[in-house]
C-alpha positions as CSV (number, residue, x, y, z in Angstrom):
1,X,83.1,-219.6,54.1
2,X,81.0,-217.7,56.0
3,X,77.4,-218.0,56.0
4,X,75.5,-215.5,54.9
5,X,73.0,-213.9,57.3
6,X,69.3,-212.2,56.8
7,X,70.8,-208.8,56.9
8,X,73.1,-209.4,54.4
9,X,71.2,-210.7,52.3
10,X,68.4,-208.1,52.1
11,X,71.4,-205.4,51.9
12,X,72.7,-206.9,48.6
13,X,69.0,-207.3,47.4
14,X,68.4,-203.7,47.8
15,X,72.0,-202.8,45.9
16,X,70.7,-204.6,43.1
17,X,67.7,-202.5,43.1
18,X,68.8,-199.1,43.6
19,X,69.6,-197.3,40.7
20,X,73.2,-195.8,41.0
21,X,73.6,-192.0,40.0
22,X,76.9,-190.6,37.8
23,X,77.4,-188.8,40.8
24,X,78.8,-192.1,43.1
25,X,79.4,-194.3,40.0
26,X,83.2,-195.0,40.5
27,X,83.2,-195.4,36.6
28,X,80.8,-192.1,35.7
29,X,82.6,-188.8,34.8
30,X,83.1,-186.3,37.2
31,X,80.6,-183.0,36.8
32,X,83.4,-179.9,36.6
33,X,82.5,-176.9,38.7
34,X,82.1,-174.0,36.4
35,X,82.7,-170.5,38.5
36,X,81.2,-168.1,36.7
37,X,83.6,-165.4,35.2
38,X,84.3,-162.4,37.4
39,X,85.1,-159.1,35.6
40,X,88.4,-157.6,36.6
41,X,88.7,-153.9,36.4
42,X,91.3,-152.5,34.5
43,X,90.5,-148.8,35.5
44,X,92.9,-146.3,36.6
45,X,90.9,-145.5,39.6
46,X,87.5,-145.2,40.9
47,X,84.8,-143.1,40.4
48,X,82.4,-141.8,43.3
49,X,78.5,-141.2,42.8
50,X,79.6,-137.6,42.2
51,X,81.9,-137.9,39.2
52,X,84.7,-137.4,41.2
53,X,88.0,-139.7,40.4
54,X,90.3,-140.9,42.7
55,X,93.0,-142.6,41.1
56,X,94.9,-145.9,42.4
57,X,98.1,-145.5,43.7
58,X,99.8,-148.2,42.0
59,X,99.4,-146.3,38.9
60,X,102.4,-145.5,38.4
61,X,103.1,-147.7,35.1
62,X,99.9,-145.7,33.9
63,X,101.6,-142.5,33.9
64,X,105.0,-143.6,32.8
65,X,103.5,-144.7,29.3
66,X,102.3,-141.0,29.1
67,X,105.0,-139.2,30.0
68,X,107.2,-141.7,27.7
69,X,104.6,-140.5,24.9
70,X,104.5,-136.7,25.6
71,X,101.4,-135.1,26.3
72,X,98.7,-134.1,23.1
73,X,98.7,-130.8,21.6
74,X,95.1,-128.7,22.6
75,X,93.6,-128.1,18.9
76,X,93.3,-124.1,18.6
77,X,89.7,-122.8,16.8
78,X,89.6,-123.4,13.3
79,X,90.4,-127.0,13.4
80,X,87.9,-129.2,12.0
81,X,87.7,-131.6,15.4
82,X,86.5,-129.0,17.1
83,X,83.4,-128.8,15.1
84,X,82.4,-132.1,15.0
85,X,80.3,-133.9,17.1
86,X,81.7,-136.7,19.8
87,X,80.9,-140.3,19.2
88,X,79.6,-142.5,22.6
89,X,81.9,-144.7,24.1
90,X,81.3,-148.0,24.4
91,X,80.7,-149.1,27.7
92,X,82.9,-152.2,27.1
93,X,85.9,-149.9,26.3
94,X,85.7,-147.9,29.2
95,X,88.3,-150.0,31.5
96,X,90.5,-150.0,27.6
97,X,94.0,-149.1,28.0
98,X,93.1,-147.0,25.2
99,X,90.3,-145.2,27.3
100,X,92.2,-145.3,30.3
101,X,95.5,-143.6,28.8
102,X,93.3,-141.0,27.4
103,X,91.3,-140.0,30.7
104,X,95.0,-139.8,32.9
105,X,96.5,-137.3,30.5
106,X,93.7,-135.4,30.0
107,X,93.2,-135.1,33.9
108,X,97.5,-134.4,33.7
109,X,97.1,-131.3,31.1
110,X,94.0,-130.0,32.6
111,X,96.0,-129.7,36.6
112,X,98.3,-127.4,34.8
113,X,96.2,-125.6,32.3
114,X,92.5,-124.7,33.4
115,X,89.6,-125.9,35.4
116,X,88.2,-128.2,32.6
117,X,89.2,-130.3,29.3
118,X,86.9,-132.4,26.5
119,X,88.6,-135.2,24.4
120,X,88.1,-133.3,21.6
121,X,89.9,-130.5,22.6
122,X,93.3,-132.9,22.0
123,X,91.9,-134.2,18.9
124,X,89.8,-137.0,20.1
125,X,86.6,-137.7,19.2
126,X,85.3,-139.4,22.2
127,X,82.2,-137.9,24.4
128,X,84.7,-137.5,28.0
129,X,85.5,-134.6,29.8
130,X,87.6,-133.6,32.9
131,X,86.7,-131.2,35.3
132,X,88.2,-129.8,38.6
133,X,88.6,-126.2,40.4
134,X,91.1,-125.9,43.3
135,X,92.2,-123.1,45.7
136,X,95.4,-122.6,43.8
137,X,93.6,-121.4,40.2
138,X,91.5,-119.4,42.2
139,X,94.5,-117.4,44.0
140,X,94.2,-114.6,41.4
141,X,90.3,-113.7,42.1
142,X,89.1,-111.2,44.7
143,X,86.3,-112.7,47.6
144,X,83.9,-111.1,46.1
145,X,84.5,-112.1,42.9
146,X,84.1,-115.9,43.9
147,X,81.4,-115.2,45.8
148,X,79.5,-113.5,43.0
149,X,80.2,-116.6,41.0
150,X,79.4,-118.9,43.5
151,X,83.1,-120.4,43.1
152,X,84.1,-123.2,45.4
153,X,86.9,-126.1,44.9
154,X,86.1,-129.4,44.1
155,X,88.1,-132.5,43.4
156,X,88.9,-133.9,40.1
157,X,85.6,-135.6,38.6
158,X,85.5,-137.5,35.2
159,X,82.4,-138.3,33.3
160,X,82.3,-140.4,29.9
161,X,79.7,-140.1,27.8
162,X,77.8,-137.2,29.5
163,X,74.2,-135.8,30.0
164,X,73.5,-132.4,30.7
165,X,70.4,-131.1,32.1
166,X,69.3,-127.6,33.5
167,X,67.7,-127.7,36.5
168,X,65.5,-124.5,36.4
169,X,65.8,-121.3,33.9
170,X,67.9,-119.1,35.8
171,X,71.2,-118.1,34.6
172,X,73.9,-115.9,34.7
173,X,76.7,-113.7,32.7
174,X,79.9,-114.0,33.3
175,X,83.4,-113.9,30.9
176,X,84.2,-117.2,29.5
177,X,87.7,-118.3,28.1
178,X,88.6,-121.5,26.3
179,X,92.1,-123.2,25.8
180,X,91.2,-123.4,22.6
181,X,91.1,-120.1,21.8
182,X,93.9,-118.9,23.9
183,X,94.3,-115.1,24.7
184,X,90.7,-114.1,24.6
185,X,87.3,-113.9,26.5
186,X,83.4,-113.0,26.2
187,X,80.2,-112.8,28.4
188,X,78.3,-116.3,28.5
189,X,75.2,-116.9,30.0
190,X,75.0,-120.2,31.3
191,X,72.8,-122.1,34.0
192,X,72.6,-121.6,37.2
193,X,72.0,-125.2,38.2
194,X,72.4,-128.7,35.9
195,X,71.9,-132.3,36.3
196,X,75.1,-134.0,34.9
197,X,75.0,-138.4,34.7
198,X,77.0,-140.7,32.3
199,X,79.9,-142.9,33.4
200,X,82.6,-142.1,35.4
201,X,86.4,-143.2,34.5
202,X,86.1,-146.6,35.9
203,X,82.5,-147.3,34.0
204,X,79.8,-146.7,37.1
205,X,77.6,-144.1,36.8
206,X,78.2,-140.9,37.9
207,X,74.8,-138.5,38.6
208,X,75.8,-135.7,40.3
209,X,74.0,-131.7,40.7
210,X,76.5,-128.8,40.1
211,X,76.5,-125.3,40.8
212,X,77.4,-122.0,40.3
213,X,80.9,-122.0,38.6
214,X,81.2,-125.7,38.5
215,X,77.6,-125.9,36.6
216,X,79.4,-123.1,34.0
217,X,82.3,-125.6,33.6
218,X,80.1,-128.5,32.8
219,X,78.4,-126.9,30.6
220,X,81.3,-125.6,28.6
221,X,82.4,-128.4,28.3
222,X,79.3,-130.2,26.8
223,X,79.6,-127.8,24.5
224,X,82.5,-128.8,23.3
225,X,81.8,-132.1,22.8
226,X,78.8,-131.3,20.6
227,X,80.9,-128.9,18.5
228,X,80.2,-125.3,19.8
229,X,82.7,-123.1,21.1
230,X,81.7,-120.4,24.2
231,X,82.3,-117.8,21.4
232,X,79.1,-119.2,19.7
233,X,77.3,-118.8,22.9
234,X,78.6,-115.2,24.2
235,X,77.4,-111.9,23.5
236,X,80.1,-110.7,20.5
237,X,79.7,-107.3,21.6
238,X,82.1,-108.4,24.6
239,X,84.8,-110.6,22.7
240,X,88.1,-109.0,23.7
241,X,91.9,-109.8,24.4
242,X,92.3,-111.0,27.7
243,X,94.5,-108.2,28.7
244,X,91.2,-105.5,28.1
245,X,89.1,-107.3,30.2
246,X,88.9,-104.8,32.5
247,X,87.9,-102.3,29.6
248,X,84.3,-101.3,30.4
249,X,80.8,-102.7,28.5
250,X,79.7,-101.3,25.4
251,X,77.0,-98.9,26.0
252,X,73.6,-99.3,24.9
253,X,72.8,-100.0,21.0
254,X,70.1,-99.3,19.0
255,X,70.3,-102.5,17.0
256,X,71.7,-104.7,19.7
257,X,69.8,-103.5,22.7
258,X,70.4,-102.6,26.2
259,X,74.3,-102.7,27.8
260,X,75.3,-106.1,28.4
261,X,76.3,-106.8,32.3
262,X,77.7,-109.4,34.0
263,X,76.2,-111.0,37.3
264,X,73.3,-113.3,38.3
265,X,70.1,-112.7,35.6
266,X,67.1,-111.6,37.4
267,X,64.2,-114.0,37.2
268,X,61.8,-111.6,35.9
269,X,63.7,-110.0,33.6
270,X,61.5,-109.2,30.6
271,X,62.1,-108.9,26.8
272,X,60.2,-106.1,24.8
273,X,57.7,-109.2,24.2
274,X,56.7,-109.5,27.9
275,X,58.8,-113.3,27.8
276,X,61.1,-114.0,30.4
277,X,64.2,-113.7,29.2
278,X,66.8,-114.7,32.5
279,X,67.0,-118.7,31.0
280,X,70.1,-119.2,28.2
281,X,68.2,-117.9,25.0
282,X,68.6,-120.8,22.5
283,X,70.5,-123.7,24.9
284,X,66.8,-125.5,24.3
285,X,67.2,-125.7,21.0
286,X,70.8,-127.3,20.5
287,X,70.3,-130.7,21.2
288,X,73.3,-131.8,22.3
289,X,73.3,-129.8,25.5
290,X,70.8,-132.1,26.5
291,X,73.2,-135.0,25.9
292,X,71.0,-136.9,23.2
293,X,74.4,-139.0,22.2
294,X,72.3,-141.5,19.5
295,X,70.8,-138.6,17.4
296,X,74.1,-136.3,17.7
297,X,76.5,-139.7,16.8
298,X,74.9,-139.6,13.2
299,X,75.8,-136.5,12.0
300,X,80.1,-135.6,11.2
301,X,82.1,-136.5,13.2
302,X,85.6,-136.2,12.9
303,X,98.6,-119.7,30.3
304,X,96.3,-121.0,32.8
305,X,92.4,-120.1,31.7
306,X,89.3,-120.1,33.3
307,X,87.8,-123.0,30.8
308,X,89.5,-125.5,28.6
């Protein structure tokens, strides 16, 4: 045996006296390492700040299923859907199959059909809509005409569960058409200039300002969502078949007032009152054009053209 020496004794004197942690205990259960859970996206593509939607290329599978189950119908006026009010989607349901399926083939009718397209125009009741302009729809208008309108492409944007906002009171009059009421059009005064935020097809928010035509389009389609049609909004002295749009105004009335005219409004333009009349009389007063989604949710629910 070999003697102990003073070192070795005063290291197994101070084993005995240090406590000895789970951690080293050759005996003590091992702590597991809990990562925490990272949320994989199930989206179709990716939204930008903008709204706009760029979708994934591997997609492919995405748009099989949809051409395997045929595209939706677009409801024509008089169906009840039309007239109901939109529910919110759940933010947890956005990256859905379900959700996502719905957002590609509404983007896929409304690249052949129009510039714009709600859920509920397919017979869902689910507060999205689609909206793009490219070079190719606008082939049939003069330079002037665009101009006037302050028409410009944009990409493909999608925006779930949306907020509209005006940004000032000036508006202008222009013909409207809707897929849902296919053959026909009337003068709409709409916003120059709205504030548009929600979620975009991949569940970030979108908050984007549009313009001119594209403001028109986001509007119109708000609309939908909260059950109005642009025939609710337009001046029903105008409502004609799309092939007498080039008809001219009806003339002055004595019960209906002045001739109505298309164009930008001017900002002073005056009512027999003295008010201002150049902001959208009555868009104040619906409340879902301002995108209040909780209050609207309790109440019912249920050829290429310029709108959808």
């Amino acid at each position: 045996n070999v003697p102990s020496t003073p070192l070795d004794t005063m290291a197994s004197f101070a084993a005995s006296r240090t406590p000895v942690t789970g951690a080293f205990h050759r005996n003590a259960p091992r702590r597991r390492h809990i990562r925490p859970i990272r949320h994989i996206s199930c989206a179709y593509g990716e939204s930008q700040k903008d709204g706009t939607w760029v979708e994934k290329s591997q997609n492919a599978f995405g748009k099989l299923i949809n051409v395997a189950k045929g595209q939706k119908e677009i409801v024509q006026a008089g169906t009840p859907c039309l007239r109901d009010i939109a529910l919110e989607v759940p933010l947890s349901d956005i990256d859905s199959a379900k959700i996502q399926e719905l957002v590609q083939e509404m983007l896929t009718i409304c690249r052949g059909r129009g510039v714009g397209l709600a859920a509920t125009q397919i017979g869902v009741p689910c507060r999205i809509f689609v909206m793009m302009d490219n070079e190719e729809g606008m082939s049939d208008v003069s330079p002037d005409a665009l101009r006037e309108r302050d028409r410009t492409p944009f990409h493909e944007k999608v925006v779930i569960n949306p907020v509209v906002t005006p940004m000032s009171n000036l508006s202008a009059a222009f013909f409207e058409g809707c897929l849902s009421v296919q053959g026909y059009r009337g003068l709409v005064r709409r916003y120059l200039e709205v504030r548009v935020t929600g979620f975009g097809g991949d569940g970030n928010k979108v908050d984007f300002v549009a313009k001119g035509w594209q403001a028109r389009i986001a509007q119109h389609e708000m609309d939908h969502l909260n059950g109005v049609l642009y025939v609710d909004r337009m001046d029903t002295r105008t409502f004609r078949r799309l092939d007498k749009i080039n008809e001219p105004m009806p003339p002055k009335h004595p019960e209906f007032g002045d001739a109505p005219r298309e164009g930008v409004c001017a900002a002073d333009d005056k009512n027999e009152k003295g008010k201002t009349t150049a902001g959208v009389a009555g868009v104040a007063d619906v409340e879902g054009f301002l995108g209040k989604g909780k209050k609207l949710g309790k109440r019912r629910t249920s050829g290429r053209s310029p709108f959808e």
